[in-house]
N, C-alpha and C positions, 0 to 999 in steps of 0.2 A: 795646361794641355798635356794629353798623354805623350810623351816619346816613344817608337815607332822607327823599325827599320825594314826595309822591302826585302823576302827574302827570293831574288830571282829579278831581272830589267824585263818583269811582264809589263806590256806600256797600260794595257785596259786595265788591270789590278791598281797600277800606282795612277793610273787617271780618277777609279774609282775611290783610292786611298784620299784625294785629294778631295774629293765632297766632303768631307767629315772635316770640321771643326775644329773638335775638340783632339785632330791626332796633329800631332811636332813630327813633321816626315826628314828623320836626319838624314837617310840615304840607303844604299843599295849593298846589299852583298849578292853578289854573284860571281862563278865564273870566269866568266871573261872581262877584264878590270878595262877593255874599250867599251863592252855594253853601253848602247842606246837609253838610257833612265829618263828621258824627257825633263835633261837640265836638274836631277837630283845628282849628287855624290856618288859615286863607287868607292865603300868603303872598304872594301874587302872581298876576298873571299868567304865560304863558310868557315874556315877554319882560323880567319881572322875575329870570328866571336867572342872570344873569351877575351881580347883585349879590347873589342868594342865597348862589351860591356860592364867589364870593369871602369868604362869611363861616366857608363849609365846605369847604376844598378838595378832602376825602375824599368827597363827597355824593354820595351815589348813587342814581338813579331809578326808580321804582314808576308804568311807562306803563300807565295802567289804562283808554285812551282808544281806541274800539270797531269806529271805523270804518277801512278798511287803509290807505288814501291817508294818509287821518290821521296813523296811524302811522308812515309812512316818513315822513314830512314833520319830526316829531316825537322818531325816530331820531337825523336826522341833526344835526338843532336843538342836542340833549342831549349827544349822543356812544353808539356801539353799546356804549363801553368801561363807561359807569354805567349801565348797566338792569342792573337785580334780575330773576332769575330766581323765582317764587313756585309753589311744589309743595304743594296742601294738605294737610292728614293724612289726610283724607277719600278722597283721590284715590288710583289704583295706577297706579305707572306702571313699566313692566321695564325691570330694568337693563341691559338692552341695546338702550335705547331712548337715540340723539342729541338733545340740545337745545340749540339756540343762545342767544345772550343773550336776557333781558328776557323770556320766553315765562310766561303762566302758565295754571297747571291748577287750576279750580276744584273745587269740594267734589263726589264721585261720580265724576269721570273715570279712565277707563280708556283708558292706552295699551297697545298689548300691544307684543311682539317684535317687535325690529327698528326699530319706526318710526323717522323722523327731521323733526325741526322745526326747522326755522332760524331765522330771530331776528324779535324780537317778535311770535310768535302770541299770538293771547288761545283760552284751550279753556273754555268754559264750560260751567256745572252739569251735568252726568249728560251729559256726550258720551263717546262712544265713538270711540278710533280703534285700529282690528284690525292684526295683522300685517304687516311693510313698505309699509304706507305712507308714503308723502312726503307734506311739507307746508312749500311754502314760505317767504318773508319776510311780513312782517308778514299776515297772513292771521288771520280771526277765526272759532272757529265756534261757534253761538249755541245756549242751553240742546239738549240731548236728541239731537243730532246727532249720525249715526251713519256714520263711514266704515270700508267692509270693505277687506277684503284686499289690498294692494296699490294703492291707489286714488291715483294719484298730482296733486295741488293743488298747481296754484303761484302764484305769486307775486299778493299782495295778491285772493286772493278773500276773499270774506264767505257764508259756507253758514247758511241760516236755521236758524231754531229746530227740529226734530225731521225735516229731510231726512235721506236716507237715499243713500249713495254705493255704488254695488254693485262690486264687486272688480274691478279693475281699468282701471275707468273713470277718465280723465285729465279735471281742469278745468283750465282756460286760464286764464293772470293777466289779473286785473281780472275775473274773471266773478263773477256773483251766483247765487246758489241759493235761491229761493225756500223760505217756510217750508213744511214736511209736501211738498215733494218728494222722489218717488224715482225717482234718475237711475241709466239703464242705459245710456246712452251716453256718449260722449264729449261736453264741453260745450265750445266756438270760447272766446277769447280774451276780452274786453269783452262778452262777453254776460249776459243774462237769463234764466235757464230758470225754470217754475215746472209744477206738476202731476203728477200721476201715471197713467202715468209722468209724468216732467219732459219738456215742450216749449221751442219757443223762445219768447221775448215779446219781447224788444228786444234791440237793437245796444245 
């Protein structure tokens, strides 16, 4: 069995960590050392790493933590080489779909052909991502979310809960997507879109 530590007491990540087999879930680094872990260990914080893992040289990572910045921060902390990839049994994803390290696909997700995700996305519950779309590093997108055809996200966005991406619309890294929009434009860099359609809000 691989060994495997949760990085973050996200309960849906270490429930989904728990279908898999073949992973040894030793416990939790987060935060707050009272975190809720659903009965795993609190081994630490992040900075209690390097003594975790000199107790495991083989250990490898389960980044279950939501926000994009976060993530790259997080990355590069751990190493790209130990994230766990997590594919749920729930989810379909085509095999002709690219995935980089550490990315995971929660219970309902549908990628279809083509796609490609580079390292550390989080795709949660019932999201949708349609034909050759791109989606780049650490990027999150949240329950019900739907990106069509083409749609190409990059680097570190965060798309709400059940927006909706129309084909071939590009988001700028760093931009945020508000929840229940739907964007028919192209969205600038560092921005904030929300409504429907999706407007601007903030720089």
């Amino acid at each position: 069995m691989k060994p495997v530590v949760v990085i973050s007491a996200d309960k849906e990540i270490i429930e989904l960590a728990k279908e898999f087999t073949d992973l040894d879930i030793l416990g939790v680094l987060d935060p707050k050392l009272d975190a809720d872990a659903l009965g795993l260990p609190i081994l630490g914080t992040d900075d209690d790493w390097a003594a975790v893992v000199l107790k495991y040289p083989e250990l490898k990572v389960i980044l279950a933590v939501d926000a994009p910045s976060k993530r790259e921060k997080l990355v590069f902390h751990y190493g790209v080489e130990r994230l766990v990839t997590l594919i749920s049994r729930d989810s379909y994803v085509s095999p002709s779909v690219e995935i980089g390290h550490g990315c995971f696909f929660q219970r309902g997700v549908k990628v279809m052909s083509n796609a490609k995700l580079k390292t550390a996305c989080k795709i949660n519950v019932n999201s949708t991502i349609h034909h050759d779309a791109v989606i780049g590093d650490f990027c999150t997108l949240a329950p019900g979310s739907q990106l069509l055809g083409a749609v190409v996200v990059e680097n570190k966005v965060f798309i709400g809960a059940g927006a909706v991406i129309l084909p071939k619309v590009k988001i700028g890294e760093n931009a945020i997507v508000g929840a229940g929009a739907v964007v028919v434009s192209d969205v600038a860099a560092r921005t904030t879109v929300a409504g429907v359609p999706a407007r601007f809000i903030k720089r």
